[in-house]
N, CA and C atoms as a LAMMPS dump frame, in Angstrom:
ITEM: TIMESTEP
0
ITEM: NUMBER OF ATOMS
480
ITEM: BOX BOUNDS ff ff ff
-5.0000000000000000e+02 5.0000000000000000e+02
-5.0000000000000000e+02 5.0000000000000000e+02
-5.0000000000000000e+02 5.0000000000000000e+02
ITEM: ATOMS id mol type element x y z
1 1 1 N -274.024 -245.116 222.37
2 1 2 C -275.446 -245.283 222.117
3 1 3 C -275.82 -244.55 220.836
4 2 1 N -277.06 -245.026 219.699
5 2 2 C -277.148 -244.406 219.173
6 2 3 C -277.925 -242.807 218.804
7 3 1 N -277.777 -241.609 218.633
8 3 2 C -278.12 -240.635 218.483
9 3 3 C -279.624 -240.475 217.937
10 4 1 N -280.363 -239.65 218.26
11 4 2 C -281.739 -239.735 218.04
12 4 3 C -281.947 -239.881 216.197
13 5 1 N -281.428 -238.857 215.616
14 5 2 C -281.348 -239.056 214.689
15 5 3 C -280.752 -240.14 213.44
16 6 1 N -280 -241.233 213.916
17 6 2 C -279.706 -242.338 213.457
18 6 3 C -280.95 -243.339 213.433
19 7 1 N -281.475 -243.549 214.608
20 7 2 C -282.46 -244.335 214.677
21 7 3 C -283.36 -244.005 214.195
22 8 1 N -284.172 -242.681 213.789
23 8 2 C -285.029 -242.095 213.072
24 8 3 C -284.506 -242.501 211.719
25 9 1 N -283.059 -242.568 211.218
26 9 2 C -283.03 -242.924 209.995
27 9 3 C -283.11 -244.385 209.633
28 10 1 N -282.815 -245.271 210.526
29 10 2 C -282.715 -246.853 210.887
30 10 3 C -284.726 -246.996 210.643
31 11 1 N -285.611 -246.161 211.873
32 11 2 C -286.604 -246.483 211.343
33 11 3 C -287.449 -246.389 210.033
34 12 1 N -287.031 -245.302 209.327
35 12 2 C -287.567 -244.862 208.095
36 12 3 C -286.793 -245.577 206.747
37 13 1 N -285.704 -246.233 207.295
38 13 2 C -285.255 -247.36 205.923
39 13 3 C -285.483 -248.418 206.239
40 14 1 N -286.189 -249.099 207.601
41 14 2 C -287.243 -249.938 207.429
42 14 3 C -288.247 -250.021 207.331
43 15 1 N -289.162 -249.223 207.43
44 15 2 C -290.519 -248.77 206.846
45 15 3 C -290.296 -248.414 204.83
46 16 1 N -289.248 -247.871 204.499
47 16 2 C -288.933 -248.007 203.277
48 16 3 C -289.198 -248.944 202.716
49 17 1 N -287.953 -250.361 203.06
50 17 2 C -288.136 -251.945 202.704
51 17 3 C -288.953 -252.493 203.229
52 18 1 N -290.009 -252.162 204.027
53 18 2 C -291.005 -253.083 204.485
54 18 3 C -292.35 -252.864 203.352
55 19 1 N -292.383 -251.485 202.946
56 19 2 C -293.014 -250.995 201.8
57 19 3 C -292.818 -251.254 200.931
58 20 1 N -291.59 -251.681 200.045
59 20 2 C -291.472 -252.696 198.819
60 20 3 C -292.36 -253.631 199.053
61 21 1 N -291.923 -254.433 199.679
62 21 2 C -292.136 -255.802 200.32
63 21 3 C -293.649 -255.581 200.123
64 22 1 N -294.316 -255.302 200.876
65 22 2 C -295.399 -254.689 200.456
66 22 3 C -296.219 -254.269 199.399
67 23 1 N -295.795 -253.868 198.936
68 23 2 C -296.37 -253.428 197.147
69 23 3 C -295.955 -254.522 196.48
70 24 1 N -295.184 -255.243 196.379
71 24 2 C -295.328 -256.343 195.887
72 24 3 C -296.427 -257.427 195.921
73 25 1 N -296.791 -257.409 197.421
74 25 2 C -298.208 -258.398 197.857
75 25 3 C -298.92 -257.621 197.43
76 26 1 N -299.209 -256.148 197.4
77 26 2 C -300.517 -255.648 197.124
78 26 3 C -300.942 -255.724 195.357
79 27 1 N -299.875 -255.662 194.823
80 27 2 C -299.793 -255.73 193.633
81 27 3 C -300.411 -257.31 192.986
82 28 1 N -299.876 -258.325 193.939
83 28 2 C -300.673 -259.843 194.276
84 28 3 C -301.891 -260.067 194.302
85 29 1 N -302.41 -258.646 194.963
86 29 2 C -303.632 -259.086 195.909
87 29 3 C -303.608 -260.025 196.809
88 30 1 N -302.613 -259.481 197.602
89 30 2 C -302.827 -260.271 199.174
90 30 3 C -303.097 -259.734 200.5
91 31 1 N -303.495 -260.355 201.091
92 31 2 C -304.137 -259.833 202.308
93 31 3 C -303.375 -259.225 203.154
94 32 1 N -302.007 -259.277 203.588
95 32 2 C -300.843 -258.406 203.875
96 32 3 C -300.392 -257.37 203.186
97 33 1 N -300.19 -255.946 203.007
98 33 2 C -299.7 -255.758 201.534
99 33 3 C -298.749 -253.839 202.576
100 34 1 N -298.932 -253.057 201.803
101 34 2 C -297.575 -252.495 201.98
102 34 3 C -298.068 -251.843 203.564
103 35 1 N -299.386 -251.347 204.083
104 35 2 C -299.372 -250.416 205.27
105 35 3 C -298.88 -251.881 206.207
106 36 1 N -299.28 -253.539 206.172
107 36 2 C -299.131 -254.139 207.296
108 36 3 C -297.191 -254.612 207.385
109 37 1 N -296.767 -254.705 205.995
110 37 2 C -295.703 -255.011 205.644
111 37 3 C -294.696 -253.973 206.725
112 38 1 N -295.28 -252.73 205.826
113 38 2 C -294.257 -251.144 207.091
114 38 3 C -294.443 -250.98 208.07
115 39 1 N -295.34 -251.577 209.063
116 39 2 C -295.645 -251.883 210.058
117 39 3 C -294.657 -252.879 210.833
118 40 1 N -294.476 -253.971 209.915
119 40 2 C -293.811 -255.04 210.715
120 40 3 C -292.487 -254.911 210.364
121 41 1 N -292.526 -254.008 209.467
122 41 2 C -290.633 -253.489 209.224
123 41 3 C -290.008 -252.639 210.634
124 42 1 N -290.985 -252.06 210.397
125 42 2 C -290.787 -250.491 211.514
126 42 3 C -290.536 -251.436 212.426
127 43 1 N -291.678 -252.04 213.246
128 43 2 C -292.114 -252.462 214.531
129 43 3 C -290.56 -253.322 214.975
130 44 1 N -290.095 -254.346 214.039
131 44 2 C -289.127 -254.822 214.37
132 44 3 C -287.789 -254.09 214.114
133 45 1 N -287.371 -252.795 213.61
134 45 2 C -286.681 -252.231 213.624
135 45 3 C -286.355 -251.232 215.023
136 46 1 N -287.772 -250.973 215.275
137 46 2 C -288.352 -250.015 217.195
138 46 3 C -287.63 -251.013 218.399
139 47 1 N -288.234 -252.257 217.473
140 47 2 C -287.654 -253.344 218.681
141 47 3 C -286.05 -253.513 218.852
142 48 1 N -285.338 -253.767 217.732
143 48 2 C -284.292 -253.713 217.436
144 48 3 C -283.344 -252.777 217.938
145 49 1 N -283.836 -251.576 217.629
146 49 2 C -283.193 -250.139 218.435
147 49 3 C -283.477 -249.914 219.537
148 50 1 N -284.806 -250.435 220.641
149 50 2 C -284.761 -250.83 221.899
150 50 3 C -283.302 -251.364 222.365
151 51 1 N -283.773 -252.487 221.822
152 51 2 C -282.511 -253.75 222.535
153 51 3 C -281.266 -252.771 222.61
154 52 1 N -280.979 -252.29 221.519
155 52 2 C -279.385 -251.815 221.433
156 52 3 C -279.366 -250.626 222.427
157 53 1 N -280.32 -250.171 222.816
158 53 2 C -279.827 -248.63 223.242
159 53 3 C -280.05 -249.419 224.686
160 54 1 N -281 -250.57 225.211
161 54 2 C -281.466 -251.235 226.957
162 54 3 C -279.493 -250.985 227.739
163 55 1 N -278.524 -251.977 227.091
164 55 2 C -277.391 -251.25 228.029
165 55 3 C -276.918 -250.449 228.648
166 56 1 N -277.533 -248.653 227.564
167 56 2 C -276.847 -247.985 227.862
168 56 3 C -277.316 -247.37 228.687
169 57 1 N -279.171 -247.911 228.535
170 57 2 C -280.181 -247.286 229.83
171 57 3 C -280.344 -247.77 231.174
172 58 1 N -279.983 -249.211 230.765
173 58 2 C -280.456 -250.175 232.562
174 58 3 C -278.669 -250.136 233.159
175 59 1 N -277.278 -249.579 232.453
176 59 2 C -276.215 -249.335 233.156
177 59 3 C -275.888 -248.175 234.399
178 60 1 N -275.861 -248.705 235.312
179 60 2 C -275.428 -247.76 236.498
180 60 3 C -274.336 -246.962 236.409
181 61 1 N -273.648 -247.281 234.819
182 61 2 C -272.278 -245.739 234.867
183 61 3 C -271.969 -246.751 233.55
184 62 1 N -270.868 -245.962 232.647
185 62 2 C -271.265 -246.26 231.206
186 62 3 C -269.626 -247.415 231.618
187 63 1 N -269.076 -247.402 232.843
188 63 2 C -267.992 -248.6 232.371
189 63 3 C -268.693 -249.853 232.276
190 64 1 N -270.001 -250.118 233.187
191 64 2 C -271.246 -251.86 233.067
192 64 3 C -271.351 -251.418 231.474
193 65 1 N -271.155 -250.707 230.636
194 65 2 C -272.053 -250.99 229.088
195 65 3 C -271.63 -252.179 228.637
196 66 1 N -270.175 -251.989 228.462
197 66 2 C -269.662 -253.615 227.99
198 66 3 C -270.212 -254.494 228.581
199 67 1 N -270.435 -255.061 229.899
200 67 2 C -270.342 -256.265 230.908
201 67 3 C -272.006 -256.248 230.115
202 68 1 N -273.067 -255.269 229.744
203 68 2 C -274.343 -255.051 229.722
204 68 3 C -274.449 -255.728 228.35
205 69 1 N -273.798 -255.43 227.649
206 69 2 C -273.665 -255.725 226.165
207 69 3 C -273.145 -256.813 225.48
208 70 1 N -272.321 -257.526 226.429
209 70 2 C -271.859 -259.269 226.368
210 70 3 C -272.838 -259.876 227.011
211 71 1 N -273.785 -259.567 227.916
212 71 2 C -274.628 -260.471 228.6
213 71 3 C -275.888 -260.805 227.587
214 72 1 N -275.383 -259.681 226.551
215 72 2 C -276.66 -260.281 224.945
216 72 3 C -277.608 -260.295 225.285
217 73 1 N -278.522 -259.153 225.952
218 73 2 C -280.002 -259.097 226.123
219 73 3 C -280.817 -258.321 224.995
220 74 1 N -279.88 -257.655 223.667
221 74 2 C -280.522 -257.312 222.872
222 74 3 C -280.826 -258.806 221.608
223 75 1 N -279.388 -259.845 222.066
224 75 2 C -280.098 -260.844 221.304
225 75 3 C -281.291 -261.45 221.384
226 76 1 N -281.739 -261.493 222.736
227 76 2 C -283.093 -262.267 223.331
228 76 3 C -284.112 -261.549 222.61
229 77 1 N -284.091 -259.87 222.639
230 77 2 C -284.879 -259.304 222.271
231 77 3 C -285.131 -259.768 220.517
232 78 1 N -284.285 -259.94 219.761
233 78 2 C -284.217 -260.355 218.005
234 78 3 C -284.832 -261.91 218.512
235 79 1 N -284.835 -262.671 218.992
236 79 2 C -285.476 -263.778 219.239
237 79 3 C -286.815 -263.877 219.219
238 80 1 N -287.185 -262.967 220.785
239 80 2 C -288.592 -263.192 220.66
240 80 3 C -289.492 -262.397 219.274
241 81 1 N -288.233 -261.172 218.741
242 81 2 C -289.096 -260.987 217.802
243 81 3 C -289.767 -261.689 216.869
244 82 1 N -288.947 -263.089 216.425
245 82 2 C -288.85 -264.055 215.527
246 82 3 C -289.323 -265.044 216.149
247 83 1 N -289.957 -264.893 217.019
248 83 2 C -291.203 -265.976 217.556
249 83 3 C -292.488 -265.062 217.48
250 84 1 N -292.482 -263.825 217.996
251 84 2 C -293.679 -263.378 218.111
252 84 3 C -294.544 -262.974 216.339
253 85 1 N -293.561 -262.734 215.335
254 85 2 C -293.808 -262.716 214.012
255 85 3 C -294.22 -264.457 213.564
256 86 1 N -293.813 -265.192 214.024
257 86 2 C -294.382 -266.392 213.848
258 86 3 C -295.65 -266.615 214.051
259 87 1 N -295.86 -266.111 215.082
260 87 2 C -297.242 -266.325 215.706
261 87 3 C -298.002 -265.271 214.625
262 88 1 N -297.821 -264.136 214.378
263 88 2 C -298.815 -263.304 213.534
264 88 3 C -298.606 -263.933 212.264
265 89 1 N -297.408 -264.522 211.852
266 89 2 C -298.059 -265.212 210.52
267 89 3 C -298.742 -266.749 210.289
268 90 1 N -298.796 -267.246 211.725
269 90 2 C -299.53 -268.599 211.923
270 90 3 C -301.061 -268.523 211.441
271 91 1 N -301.611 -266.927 212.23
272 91 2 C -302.86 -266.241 211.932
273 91 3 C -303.398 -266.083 210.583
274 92 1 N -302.148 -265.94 209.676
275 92 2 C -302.501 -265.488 208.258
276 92 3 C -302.738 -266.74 207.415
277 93 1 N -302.545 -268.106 207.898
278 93 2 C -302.22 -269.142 207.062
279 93 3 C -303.857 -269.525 207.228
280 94 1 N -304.269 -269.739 205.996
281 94 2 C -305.241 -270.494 206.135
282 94 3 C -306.087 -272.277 205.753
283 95 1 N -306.339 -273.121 206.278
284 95 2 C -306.074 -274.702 205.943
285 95 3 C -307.828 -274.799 205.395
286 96 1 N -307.979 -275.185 204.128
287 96 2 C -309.317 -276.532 204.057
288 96 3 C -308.814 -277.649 203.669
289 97 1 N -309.968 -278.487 203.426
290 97 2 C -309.749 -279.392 203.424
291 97 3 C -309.215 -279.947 201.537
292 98 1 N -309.369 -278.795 200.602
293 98 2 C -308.157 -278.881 199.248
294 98 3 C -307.074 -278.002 199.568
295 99 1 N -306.761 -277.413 200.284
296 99 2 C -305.482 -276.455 200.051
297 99 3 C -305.303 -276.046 201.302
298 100 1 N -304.135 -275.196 201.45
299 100 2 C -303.635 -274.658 202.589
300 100 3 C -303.508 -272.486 201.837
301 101 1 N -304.157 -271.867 202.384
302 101 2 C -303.677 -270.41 201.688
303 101 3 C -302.618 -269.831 202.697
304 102 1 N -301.999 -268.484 201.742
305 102 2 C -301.285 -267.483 202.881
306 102 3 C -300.173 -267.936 203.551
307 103 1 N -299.657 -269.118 203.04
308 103 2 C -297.928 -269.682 203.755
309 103 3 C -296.887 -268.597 202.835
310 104 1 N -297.397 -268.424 201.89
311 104 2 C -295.995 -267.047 201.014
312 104 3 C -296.351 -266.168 201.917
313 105 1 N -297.913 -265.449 202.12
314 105 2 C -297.68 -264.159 202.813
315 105 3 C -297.533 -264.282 204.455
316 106 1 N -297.237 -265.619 205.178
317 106 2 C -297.297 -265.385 206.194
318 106 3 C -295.49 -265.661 206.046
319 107 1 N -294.632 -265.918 204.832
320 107 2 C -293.09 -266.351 205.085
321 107 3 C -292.698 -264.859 204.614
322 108 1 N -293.419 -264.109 204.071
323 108 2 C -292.928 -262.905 203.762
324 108 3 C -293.462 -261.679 204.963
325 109 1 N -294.551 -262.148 205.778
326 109 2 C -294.721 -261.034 206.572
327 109 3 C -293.053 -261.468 207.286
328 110 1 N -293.062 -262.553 207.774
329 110 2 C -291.789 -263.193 208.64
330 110 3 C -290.297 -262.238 207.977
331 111 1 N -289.985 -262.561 206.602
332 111 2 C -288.677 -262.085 205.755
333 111 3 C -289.183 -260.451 206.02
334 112 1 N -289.855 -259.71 206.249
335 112 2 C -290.403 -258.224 206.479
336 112 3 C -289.478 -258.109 208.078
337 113 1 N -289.939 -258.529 208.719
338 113 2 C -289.562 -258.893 209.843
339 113 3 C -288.206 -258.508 210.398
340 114 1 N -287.425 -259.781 209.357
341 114 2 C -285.884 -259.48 209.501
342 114 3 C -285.578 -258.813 208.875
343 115 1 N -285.902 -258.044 208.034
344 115 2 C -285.438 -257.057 207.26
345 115 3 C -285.165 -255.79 208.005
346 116 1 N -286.468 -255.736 208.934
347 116 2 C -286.82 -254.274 209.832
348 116 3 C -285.783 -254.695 210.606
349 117 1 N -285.053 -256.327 211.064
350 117 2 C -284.31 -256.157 212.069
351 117 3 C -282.996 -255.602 211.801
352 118 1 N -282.889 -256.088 210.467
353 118 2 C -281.485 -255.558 209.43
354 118 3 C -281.337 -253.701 209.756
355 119 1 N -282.32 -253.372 209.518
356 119 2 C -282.511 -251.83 209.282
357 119 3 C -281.883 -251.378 210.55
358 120 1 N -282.325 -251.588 211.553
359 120 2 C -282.748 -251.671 213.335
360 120 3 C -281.622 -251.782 213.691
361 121 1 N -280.006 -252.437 212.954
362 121 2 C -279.212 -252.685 213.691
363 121 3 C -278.219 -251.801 212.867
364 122 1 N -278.402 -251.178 211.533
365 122 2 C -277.894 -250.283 210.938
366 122 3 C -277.362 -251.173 209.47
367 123 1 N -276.998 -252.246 209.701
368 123 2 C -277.303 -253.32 208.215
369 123 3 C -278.254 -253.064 207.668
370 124 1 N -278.144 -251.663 206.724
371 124 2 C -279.349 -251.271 205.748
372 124 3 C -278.803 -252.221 204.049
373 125 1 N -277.683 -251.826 203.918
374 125 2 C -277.218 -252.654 202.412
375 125 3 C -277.514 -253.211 202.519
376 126 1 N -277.318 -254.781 203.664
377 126 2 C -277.63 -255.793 203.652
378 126 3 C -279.327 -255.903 202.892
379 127 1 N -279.582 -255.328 204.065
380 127 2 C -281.522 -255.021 204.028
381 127 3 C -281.7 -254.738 202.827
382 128 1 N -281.302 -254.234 202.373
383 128 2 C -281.706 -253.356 200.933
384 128 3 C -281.938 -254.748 199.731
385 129 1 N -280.23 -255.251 200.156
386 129 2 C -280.275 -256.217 198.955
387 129 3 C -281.744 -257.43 199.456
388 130 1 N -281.051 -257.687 200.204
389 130 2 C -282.384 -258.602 200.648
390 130 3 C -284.03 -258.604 200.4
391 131 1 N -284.096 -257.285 200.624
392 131 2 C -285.542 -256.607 200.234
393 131 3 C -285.877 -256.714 198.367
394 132 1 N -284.786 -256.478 197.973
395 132 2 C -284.669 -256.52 196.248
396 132 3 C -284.739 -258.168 195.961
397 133 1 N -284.213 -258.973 196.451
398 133 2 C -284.011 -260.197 196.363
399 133 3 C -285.396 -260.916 196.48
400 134 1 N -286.223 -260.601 197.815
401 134 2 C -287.646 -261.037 198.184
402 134 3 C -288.343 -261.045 197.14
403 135 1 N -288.559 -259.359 196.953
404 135 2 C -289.273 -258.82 195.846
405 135 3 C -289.305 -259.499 194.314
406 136 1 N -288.21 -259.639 194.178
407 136 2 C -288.143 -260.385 192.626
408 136 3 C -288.365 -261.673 192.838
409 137 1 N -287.577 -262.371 194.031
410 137 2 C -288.19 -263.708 194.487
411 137 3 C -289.758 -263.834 193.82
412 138 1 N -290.453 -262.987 194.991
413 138 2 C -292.188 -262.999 194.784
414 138 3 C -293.277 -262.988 193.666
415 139 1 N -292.332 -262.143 192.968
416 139 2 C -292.775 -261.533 191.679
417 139 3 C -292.714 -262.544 190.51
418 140 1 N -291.516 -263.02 190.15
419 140 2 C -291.309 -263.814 189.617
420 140 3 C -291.602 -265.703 189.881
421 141 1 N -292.027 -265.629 191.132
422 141 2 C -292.341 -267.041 191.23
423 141 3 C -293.917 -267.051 191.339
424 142 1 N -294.84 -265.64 191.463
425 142 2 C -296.203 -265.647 191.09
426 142 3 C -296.327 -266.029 189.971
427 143 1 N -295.636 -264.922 188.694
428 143 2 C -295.842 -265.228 187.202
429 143 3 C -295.37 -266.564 186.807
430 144 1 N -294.87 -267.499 187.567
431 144 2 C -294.785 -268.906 187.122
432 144 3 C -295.458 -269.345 187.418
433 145 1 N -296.284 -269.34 188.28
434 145 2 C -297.65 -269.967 188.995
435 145 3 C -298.45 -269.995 188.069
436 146 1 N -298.836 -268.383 187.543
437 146 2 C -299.876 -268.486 186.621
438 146 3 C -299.536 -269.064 185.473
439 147 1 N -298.619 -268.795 185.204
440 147 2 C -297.831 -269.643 183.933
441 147 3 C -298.422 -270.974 183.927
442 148 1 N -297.944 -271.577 184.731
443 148 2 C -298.623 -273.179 184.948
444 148 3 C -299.799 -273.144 184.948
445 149 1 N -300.498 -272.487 185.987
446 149 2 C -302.453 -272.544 186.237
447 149 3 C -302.544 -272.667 184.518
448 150 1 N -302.335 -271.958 183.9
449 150 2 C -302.61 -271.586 182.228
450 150 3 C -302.298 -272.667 181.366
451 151 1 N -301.379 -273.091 181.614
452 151 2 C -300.844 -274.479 180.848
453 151 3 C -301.215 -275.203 181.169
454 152 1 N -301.471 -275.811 182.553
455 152 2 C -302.51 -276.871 182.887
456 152 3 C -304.302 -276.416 182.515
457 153 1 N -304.519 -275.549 182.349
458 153 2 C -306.065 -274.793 181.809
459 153 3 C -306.167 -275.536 180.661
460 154 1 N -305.201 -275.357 179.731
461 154 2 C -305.061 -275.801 178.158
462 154 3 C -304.747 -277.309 178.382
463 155 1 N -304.085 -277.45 178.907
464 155 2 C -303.936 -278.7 178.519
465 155 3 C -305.377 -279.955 179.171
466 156 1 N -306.057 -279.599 180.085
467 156 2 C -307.094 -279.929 180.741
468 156 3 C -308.354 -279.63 179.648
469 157 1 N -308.355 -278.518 179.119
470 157 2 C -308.958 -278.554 177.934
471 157 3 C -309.115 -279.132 176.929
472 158 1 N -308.267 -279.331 176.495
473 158 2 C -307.834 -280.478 175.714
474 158 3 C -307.807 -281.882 175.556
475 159 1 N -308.119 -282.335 177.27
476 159 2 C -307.598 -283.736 177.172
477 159 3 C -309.107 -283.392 177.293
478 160 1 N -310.565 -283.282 177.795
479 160 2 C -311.602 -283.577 177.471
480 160 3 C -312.634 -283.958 176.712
């Protein structure tokens, strides 16, 4: 099982990468941004380190850990996490009748998500890179956005 202090470090390097993640939207100006981001890092990392440690707690003597630990009830637990983050970013999306808002920040509260689960299971590199990857993802596919908004500005200008 893991030691108190592992998981204290598992939670605080997902609250880390959930805080990139984060400052990136806030830096956006989006309505998610780094306190809800470290939130949903942590939260699914708490969850994560639940699941793993449930064997060693619901076992009647530590030889059931294995039999506890093939029966994959910490996978169920990474499941519903990745339904129940669905649902909080269903909340964030918003529809009229020209546009749809908040599908990046409700796919990035989601990628926050697994990241915390990355952290949660001790796959921090992984997490790490991943978190770096998002980030520049985000960053760089905003400034093309505006890029365009701007070029279509001018060129709309123009054709009038």
């Amino acid at each position: 099982m893991l030691g108190f202090e592992q998981m204290i470090v598992r939670l605080l390097i997902a609250l880390s990468l959930g805080a990139l993640v984060g400052l990136e939207r806030n830096l956006a100006g989006k309505e998610a941004g780094m306190r809800t981001e470290m939130l949903i890092s942590g939260g699914a990392s708490l969850f994560t380190i639940i699941a793993l440690a449930l064997p060693y707690l619901a076992a009647p003597s530590p030889e059931f850990v294995p039999q506890a630990v093939l029966n994959g009830t910490f996978v169920s637990v990474i499941a519903n996490i990745v339904v129940g983050i669905g649902f909080l970013g269903a909340g964030i999306i918003i529809q009229t009748r020209e546009h749809v808002r908040g599908l990046t920040t409700a796919a990035a509260v989601w990628a926050t998500a697994a990241i915390g689960i990355l952290a949660g299971l001790g796959l921090w590199q992984f997490g790490l890179a991943a978190t770096l990857i998002i980030v520049v993802l985000l960053y760089l596919s905003r400034k093309l956005e505006v890029e365009e908004m701007l070029t279509q500005k001018t060129r709309d200008g123009f054709s009038q």
